[in-house]
PQR file with spaces between the fields and no chain letter, atoms N, CA, C, O and H, PARSE charges and radii, in Angstrom:
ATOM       1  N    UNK     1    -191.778  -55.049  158.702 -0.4000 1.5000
ATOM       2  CA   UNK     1    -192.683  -55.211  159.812 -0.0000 2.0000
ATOM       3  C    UNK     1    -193.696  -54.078  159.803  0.5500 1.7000
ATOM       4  O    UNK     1    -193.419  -52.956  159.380 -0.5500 1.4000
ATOM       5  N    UNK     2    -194.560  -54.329  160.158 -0.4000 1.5000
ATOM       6  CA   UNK     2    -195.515  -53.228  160.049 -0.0000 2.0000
ATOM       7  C    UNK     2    -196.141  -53.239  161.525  0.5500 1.7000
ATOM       8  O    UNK     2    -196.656  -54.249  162.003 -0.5500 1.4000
ATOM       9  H    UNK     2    -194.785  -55.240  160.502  0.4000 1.0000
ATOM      10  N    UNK     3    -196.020  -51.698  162.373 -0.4000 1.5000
ATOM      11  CA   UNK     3    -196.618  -51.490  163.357 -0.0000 2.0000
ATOM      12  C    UNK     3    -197.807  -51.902  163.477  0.5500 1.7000
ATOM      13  O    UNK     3    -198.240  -52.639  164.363 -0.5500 1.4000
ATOM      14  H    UNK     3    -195.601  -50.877  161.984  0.4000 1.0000
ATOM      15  N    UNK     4    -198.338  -51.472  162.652 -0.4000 1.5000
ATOM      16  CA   UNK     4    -200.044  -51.788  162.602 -0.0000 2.0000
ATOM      17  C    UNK     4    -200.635  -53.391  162.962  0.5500 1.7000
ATOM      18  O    UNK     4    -201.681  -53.539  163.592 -0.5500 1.4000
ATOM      19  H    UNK     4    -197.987  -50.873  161.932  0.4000 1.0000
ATOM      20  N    UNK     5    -199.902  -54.426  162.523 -0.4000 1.5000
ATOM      21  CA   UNK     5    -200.592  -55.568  162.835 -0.0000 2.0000
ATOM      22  C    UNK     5    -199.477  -55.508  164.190  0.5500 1.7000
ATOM      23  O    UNK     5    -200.220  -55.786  165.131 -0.5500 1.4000
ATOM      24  H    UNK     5    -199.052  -54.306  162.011  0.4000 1.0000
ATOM      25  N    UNK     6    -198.480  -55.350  164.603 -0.4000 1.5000
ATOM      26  CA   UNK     6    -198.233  -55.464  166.304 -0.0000 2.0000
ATOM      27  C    UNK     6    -199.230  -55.036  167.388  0.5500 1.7000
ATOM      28  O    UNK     6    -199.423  -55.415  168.543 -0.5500 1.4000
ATOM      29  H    UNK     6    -197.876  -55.124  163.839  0.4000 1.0000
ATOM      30  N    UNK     7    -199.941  -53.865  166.394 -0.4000 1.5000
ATOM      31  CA   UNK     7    -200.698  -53.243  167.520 -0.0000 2.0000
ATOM      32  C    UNK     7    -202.128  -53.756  167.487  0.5500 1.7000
ATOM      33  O    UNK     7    -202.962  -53.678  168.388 -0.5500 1.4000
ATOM      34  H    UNK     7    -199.784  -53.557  165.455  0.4000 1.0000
ATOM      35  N    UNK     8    -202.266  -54.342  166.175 -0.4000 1.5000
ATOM      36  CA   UNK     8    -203.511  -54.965  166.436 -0.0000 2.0000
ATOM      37  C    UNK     8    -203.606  -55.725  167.809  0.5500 1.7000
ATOM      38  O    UNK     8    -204.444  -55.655  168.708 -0.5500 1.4000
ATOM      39  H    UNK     8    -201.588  -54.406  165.442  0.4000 1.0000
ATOM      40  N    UNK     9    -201.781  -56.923  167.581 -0.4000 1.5000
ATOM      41  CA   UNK     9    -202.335  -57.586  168.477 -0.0000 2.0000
ATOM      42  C    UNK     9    -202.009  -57.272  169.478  0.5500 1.7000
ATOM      43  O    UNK     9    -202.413  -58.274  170.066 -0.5500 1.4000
ATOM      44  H    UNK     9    -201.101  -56.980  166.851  0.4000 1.0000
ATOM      45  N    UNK    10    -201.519  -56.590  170.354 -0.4000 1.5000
ATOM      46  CA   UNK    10    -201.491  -55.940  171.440 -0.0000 2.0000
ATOM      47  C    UNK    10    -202.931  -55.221  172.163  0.5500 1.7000
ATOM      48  O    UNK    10    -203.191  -54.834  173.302 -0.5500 1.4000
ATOM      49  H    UNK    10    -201.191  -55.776  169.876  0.4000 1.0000
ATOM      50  N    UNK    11    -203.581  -55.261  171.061 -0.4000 1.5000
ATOM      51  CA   UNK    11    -204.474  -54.787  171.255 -0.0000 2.0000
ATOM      52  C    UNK    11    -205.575  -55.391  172.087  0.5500 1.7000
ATOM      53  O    UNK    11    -206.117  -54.965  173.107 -0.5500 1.4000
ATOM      54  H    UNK    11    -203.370  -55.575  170.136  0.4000 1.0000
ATOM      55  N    UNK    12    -205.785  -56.583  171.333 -0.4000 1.5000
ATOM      56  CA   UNK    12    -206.879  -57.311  171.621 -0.0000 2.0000
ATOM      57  C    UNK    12    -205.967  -58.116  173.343  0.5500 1.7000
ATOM      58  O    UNK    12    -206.772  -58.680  174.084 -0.5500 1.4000
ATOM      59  H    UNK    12    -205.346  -56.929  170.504  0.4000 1.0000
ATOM      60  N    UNK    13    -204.633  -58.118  173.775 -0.4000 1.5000
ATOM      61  CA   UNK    13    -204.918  -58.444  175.234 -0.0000 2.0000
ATOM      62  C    UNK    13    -204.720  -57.076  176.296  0.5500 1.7000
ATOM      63  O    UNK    13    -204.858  -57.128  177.518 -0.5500 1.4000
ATOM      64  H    UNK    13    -203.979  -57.660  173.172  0.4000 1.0000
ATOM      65  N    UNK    14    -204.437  -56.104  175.662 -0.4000 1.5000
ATOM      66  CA   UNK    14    -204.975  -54.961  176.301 -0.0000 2.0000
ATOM      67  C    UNK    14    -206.295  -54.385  176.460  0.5500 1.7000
ATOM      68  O    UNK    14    -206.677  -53.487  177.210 -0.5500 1.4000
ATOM      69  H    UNK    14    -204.325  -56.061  174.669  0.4000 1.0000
ATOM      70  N    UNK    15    -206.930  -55.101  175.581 -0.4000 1.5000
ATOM      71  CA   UNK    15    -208.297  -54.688  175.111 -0.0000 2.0000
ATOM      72  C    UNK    15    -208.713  -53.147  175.532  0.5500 1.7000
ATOM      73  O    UNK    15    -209.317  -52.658  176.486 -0.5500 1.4000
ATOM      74  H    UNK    15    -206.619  -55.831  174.972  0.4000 1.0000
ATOM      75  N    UNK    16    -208.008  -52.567  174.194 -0.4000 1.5000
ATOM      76  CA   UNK    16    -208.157  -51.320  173.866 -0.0000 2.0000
ATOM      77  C    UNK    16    -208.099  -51.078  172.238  0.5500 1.7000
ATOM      78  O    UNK    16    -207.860  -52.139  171.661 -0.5500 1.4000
ATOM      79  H    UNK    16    -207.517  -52.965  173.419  0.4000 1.0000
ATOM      80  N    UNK    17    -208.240  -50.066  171.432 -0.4000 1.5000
ATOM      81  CA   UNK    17    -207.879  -49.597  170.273 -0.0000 2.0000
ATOM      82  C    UNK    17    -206.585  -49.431  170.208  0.5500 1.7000
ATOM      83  O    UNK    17    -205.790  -49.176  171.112 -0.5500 1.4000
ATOM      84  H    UNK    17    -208.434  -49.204  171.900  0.4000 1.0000
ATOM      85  N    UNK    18    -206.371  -49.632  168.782 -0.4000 1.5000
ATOM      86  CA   UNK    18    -204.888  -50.292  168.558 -0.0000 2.0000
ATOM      87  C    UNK    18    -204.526  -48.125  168.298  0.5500 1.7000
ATOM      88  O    UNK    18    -203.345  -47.882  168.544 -0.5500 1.4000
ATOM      89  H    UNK    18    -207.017  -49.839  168.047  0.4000 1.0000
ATOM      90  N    UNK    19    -205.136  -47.169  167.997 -0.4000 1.5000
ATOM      91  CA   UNK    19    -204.954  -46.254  167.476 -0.0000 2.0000
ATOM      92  C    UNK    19    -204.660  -46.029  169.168  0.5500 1.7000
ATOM      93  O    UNK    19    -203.651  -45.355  169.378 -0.5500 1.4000
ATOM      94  H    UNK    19    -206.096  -47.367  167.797  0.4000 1.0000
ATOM      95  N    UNK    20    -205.023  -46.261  169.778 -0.4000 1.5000
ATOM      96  CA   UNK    20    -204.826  -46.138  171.653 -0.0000 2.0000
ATOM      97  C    UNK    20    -203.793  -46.487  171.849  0.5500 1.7000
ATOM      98  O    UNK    20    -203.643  -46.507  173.071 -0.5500 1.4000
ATOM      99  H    UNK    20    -205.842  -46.808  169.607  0.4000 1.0000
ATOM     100  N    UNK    21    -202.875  -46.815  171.327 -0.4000 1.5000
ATOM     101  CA   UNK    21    -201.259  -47.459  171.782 -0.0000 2.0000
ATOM     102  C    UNK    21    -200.168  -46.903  170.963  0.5500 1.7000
ATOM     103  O    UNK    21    -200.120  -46.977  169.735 -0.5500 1.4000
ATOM     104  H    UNK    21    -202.996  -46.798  170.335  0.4000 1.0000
ATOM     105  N    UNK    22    -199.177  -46.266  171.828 -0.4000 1.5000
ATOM     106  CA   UNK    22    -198.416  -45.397  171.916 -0.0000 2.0000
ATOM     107  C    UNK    22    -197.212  -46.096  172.079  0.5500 1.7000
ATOM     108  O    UNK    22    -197.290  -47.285  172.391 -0.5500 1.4000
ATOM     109  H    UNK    22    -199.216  -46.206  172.826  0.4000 1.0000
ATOM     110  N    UNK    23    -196.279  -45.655  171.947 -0.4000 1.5000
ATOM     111  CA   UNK    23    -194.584  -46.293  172.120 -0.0000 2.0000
ATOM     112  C    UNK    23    -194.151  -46.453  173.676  0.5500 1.7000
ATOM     113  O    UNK    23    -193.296  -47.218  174.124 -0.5500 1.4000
ATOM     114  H    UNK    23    -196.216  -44.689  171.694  0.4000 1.0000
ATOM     115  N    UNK    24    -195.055  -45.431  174.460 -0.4000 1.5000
ATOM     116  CA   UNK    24    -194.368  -45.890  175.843 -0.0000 2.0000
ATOM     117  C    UNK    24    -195.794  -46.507  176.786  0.5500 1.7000
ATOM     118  O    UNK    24    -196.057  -46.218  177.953 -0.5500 1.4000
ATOM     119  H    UNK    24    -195.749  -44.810  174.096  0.4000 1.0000
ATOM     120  N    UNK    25    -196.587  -47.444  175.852 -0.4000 1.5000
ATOM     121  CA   UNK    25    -197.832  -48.024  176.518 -0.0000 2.0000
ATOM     122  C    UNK    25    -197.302  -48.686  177.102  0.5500 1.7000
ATOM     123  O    UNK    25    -196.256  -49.187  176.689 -0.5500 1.4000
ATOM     124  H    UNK    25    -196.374  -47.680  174.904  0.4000 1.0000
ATOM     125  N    UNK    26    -197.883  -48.995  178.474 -0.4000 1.5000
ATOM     126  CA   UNK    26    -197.165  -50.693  179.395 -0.0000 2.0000
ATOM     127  C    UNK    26    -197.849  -51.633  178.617  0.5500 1.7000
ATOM     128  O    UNK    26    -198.858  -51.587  177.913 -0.5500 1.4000
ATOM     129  H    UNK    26    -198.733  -48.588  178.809  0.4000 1.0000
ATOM     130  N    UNK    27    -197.111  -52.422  178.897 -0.4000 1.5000
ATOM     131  CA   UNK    27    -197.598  -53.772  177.882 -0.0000 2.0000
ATOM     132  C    UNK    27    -197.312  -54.867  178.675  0.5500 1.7000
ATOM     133  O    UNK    27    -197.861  -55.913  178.330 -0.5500 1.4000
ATOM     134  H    UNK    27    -196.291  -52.459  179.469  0.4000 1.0000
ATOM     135  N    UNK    28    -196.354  -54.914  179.978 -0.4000 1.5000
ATOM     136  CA   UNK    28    -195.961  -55.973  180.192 -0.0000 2.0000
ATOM     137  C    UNK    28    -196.943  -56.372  181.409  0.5500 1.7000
ATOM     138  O    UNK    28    -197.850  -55.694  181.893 -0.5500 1.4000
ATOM     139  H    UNK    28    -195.908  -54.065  180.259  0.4000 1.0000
ATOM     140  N    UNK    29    -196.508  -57.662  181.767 -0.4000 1.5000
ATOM     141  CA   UNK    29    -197.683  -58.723  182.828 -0.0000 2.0000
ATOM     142  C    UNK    29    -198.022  -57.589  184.138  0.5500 1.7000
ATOM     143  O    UNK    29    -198.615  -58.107  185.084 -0.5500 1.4000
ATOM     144  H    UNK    29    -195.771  -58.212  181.375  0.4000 1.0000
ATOM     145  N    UNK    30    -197.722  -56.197  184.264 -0.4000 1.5000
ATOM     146  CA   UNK    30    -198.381  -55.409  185.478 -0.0000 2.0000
ATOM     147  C    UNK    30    -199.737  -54.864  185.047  0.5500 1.7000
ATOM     148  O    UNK    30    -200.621  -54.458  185.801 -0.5500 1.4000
ATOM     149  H    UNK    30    -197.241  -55.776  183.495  0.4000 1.0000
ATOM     150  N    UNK    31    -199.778  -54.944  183.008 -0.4000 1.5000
ATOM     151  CA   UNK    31    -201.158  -54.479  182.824 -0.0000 2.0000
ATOM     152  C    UNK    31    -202.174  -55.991  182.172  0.5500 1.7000
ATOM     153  O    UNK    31    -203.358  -56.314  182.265 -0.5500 1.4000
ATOM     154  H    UNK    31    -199.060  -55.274  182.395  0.4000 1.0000
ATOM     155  N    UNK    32    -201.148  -56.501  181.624 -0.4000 1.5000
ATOM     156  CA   UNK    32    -201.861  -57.987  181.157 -0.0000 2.0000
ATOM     157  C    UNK    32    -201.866  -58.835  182.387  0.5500 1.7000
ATOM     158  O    UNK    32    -200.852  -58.741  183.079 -0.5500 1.4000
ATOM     159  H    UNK    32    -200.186  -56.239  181.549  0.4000 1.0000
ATOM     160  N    UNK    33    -202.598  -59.466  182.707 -0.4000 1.5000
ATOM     161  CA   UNK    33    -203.458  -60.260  184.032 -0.0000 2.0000
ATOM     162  C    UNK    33    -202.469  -61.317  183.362  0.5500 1.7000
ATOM     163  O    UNK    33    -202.782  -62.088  182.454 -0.5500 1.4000
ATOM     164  H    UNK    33    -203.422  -59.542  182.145  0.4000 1.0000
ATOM     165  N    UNK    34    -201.530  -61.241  183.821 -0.4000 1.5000
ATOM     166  CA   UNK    34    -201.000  -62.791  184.018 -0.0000 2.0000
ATOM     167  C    UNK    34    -199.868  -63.343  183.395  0.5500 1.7000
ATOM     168  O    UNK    34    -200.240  -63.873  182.348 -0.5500 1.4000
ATOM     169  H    UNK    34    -201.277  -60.615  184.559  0.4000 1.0000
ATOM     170  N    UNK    35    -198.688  -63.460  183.555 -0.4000 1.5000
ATOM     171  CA   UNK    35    -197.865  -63.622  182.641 -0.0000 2.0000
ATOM     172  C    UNK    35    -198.418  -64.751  181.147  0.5500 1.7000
ATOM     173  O    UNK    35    -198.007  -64.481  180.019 -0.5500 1.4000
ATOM     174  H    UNK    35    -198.386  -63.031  184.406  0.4000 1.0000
ATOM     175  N    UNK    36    -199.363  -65.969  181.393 -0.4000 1.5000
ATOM     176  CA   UNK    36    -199.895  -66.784  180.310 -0.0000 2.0000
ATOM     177  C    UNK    36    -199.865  -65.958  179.227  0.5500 1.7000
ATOM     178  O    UNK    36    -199.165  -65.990  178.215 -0.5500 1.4000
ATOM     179  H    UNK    36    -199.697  -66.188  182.310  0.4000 1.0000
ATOM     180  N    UNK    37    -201.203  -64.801  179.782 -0.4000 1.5000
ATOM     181  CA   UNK    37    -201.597  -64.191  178.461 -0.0000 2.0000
ATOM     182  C    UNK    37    -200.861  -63.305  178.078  0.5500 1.7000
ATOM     183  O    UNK    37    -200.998  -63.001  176.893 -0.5500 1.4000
ATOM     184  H    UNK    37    -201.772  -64.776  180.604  0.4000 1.0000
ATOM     185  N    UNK    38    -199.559  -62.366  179.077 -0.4000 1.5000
ATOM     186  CA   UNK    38    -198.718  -62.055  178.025 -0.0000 2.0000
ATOM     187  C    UNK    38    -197.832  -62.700  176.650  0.5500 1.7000
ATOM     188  O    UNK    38    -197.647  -62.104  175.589 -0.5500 1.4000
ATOM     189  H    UNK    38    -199.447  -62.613  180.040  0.4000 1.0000
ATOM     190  N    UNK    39    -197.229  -64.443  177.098 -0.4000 1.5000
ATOM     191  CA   UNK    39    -196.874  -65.227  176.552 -0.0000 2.0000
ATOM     192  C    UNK    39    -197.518  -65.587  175.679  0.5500 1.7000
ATOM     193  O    UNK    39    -196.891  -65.922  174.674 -0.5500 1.4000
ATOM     194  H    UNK    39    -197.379  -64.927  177.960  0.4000 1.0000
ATOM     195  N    UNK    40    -199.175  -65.700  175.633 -0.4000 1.5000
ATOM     196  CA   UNK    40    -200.074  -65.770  174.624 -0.0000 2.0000
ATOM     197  C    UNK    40    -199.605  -64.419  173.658  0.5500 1.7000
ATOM     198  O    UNK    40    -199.122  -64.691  172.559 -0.5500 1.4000
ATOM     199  H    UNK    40    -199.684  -65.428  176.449  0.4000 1.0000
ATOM     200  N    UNK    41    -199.734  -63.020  174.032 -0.4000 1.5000
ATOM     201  CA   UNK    41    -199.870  -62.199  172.719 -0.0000 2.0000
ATOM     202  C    UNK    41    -198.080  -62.206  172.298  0.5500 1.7000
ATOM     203  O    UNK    41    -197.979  -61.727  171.169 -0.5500 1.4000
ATOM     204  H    UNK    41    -200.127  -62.799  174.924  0.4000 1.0000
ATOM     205  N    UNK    42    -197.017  -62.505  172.730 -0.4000 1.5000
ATOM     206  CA   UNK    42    -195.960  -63.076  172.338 -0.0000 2.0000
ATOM     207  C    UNK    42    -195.590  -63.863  170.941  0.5500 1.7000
ATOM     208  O    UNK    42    -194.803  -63.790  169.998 -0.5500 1.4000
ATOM     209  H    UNK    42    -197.099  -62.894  173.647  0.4000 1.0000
ATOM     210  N    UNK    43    -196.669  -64.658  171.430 -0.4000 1.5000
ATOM     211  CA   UNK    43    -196.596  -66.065  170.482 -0.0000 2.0000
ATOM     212  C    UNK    43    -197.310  -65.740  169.508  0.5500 1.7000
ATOM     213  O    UNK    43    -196.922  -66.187  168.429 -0.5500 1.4000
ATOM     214  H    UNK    43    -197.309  -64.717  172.196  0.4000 1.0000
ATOM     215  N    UNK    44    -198.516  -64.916  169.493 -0.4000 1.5000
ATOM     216  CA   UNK    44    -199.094  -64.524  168.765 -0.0000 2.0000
ATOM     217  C    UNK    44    -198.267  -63.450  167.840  0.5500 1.7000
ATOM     218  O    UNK    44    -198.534  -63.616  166.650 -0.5500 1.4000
ATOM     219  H    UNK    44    -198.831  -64.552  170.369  0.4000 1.0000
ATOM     220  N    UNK    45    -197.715  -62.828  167.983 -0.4000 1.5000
ATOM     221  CA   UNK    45    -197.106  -62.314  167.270 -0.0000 2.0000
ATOM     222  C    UNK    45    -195.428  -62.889  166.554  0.5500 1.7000
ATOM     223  O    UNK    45    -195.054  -62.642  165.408 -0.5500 1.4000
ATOM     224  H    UNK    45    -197.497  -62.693  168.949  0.4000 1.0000
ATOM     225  N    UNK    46    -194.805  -63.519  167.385 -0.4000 1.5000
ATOM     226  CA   UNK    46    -194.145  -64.431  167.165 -0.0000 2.0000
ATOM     227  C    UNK    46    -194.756  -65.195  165.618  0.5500 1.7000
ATOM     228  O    UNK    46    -193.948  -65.419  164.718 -0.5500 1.4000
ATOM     229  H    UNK    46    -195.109  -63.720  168.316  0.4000 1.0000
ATOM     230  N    UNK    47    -195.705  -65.421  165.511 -0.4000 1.5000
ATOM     231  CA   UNK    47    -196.389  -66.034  164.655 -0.0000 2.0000
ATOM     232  C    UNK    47    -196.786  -65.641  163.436  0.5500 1.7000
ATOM     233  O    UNK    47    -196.508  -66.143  162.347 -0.5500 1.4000
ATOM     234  H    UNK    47    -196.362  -65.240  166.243  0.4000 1.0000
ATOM     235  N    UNK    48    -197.577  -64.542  163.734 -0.4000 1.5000
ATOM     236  CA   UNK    48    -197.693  -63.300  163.085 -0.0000 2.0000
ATOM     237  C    UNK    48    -196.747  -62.983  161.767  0.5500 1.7000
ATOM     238  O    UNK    48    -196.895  -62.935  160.546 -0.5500 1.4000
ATOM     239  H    UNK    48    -197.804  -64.134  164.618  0.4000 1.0000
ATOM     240  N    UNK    49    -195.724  -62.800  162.700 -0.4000 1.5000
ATOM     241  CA   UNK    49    -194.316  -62.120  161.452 -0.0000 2.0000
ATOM     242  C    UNK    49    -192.883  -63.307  161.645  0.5500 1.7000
ATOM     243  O    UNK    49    -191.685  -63.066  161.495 -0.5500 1.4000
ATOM     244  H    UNK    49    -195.604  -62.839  163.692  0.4000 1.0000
ATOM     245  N    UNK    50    -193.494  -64.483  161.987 -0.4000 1.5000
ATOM     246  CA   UNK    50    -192.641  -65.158  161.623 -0.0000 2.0000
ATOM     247  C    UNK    50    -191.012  -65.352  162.623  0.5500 1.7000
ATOM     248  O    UNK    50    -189.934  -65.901  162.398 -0.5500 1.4000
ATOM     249  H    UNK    50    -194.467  -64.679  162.109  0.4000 1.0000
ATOM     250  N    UNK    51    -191.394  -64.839  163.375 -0.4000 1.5000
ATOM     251  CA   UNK    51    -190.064  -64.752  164.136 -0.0000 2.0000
ATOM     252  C    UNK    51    -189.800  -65.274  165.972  0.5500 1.7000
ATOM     253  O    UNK    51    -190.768  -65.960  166.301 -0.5500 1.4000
ATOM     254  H    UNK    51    -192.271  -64.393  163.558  0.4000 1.0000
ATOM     255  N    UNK    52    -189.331  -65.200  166.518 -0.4000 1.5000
ATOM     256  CA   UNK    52    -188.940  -65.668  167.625 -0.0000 2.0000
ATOM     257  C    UNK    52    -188.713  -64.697  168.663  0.5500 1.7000
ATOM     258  O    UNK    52    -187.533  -64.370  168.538 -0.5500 1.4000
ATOM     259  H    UNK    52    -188.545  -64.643  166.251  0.4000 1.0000
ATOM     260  N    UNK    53    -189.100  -64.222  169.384 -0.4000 1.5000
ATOM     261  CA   UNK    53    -188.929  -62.896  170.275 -0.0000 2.0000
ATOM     262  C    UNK    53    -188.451  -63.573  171.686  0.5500 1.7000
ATOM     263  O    UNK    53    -189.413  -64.000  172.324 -0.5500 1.4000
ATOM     264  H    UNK    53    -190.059  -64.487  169.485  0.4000 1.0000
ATOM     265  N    UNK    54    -187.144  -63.773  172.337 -0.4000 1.5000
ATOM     266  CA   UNK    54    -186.707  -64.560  173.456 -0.0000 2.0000
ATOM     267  C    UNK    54    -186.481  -63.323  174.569  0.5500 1.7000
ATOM     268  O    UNK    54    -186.734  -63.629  175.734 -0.5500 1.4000
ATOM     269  H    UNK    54    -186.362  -63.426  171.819  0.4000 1.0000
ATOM     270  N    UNK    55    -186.193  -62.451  174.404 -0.4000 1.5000
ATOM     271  CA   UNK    55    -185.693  -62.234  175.564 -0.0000 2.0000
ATOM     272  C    UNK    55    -187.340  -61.198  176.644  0.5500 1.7000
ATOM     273  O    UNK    55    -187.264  -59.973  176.728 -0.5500 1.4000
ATOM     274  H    UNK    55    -185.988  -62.203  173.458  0.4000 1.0000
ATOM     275  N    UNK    56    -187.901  -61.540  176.938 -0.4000 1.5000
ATOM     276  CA   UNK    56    -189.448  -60.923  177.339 -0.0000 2.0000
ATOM     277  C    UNK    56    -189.530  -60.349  178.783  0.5500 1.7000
ATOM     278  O    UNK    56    -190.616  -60.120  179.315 -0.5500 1.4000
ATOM     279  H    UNK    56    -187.962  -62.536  176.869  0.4000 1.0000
ATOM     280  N    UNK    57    -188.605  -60.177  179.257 -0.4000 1.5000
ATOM     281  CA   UNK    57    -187.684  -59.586  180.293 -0.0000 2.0000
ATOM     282  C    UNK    57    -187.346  -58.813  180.008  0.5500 1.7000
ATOM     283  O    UNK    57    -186.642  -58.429  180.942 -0.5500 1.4000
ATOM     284  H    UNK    57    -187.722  -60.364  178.826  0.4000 1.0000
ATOM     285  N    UNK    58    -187.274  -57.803  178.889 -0.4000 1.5000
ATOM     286  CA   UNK    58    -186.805  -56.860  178.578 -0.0000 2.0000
ATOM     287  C    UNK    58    -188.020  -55.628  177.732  0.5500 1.7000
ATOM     288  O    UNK    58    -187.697  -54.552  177.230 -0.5500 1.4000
ATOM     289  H    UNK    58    -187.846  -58.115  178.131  0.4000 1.0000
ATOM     290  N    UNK    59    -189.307  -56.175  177.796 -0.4000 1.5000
ATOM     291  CA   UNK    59    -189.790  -55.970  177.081 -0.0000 2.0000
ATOM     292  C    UNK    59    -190.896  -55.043  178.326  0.5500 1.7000
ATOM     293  O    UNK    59    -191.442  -55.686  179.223 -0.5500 1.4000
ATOM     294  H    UNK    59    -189.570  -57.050  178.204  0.4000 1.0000
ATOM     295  N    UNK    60    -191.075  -53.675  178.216 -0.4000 1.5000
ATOM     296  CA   UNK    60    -191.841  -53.279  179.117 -0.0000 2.0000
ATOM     297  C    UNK    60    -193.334  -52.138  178.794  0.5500 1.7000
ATOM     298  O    UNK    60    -194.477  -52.073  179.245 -0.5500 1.4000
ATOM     299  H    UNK    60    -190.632  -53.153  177.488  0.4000 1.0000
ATOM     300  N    UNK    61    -192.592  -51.427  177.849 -0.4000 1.5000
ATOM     301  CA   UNK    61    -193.329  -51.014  176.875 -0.0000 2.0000
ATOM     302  C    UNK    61    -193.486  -50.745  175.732  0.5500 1.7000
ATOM     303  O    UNK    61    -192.333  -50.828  175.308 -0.5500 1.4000
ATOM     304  H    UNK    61    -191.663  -51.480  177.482  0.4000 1.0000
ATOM     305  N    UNK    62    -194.310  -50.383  174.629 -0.4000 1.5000
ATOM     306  CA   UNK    62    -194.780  -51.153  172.872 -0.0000 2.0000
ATOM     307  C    UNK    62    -193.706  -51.120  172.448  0.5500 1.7000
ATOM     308  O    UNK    62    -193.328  -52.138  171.869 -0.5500 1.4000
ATOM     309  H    UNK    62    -195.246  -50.315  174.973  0.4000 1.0000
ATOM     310  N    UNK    63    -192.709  -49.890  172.553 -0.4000 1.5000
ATOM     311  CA   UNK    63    -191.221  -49.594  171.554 -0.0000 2.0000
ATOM     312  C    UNK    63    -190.535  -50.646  172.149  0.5500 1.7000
ATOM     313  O    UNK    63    -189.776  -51.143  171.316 -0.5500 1.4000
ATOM     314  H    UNK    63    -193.017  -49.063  173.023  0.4000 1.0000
ATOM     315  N    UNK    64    -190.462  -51.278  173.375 -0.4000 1.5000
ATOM     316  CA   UNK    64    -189.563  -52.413  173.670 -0.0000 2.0000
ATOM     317  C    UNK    64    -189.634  -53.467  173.022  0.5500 1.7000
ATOM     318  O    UNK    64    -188.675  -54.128  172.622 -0.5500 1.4000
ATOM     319  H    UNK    64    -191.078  -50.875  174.052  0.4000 1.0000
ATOM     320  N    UNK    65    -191.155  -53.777  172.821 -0.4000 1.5000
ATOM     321  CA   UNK    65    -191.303  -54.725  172.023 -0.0000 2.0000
ATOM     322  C    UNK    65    -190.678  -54.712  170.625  0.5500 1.7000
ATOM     323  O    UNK    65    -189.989  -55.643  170.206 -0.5500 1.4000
ATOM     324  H    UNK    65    -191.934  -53.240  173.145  0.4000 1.0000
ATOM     325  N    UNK    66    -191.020  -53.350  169.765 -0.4000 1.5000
ATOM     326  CA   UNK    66    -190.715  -53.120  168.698 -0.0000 2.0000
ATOM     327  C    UNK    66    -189.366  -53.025  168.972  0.5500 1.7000
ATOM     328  O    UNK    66    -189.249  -51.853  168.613 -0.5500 1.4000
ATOM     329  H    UNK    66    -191.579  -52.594  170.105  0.4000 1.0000
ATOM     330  N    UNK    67    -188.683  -53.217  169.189 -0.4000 1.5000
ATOM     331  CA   UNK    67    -187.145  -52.650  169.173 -0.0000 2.0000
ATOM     332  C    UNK    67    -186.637  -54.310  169.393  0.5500 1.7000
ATOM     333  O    UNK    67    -185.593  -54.668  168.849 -0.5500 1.4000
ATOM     334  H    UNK    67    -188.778  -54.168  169.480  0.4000 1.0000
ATOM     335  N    UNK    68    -187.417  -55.256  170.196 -0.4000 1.5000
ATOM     336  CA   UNK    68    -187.395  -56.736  170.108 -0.0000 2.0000
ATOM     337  C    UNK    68    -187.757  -57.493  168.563  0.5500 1.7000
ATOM     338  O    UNK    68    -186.998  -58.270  167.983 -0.5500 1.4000
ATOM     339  H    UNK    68    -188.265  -54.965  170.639  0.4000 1.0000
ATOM     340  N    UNK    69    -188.415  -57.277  168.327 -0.4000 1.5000
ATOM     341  CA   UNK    69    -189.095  -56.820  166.474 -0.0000 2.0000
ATOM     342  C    UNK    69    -188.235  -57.010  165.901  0.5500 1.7000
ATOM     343  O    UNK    69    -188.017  -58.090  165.352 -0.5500 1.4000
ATOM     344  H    UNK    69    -189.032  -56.646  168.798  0.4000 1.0000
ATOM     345  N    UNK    70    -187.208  -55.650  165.838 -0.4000 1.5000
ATOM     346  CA   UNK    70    -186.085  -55.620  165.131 -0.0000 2.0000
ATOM     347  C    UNK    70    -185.027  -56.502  165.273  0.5500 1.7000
ATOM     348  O    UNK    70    -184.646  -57.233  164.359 -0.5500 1.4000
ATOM     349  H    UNK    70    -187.385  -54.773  166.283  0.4000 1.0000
ATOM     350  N    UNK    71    -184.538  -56.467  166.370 -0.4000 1.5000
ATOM     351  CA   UNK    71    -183.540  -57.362  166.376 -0.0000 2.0000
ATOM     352  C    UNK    71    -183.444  -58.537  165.702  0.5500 1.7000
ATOM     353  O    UNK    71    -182.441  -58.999  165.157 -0.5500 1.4000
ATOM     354  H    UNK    71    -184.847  -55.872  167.113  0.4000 1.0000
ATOM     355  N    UNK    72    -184.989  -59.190  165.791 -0.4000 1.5000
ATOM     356  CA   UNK    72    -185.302  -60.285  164.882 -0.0000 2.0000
ATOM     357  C    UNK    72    -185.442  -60.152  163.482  0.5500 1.7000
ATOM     358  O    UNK    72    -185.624  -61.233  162.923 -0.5500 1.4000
ATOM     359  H    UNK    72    -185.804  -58.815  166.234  0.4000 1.0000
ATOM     360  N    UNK    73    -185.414  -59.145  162.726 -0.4000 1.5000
ATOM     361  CA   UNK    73    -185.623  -59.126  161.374 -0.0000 2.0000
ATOM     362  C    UNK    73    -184.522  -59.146  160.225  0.5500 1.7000
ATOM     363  O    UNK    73    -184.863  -59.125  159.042 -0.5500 1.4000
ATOM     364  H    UNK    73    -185.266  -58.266  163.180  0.4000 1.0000
């Protein structure tokens, strides 16, 4: 897995620089407008690397995600 394309896409619904995102960035629907478009960059990454990321309730900031990442790999 490579950080770098997670953070791309994290990027573009944070709309910030991906070099701007840190392990304890919020990421979840209190900074993304809306749970949709969190589920959008989800899927998008879901997609991305091929995998299935279920539990999104758990996921609050970037290392959560990444640590969701793993589990799947």
């Amino acid at each position: 897995m490579s950080d770098q394309i997670v953070k791309k896409i994290v990027s573009v619904f944070l709309k910030t620089q991906p070099d701007k995102i840190m392990n304890d960035t919020i990421i979840d629907t209190s900074v993304i407008q809306g749970s949709v478009l969190f589920h959008r960059m989800i899927a998008r990454i879901n997609d991305s690397l091929n995998i299935e990321i279920e539990n999104y309730d758990k996921i609050h900031t970037f290392q959560d995600l990444l640590d969701q990442i793993k589990l799947k790999q």
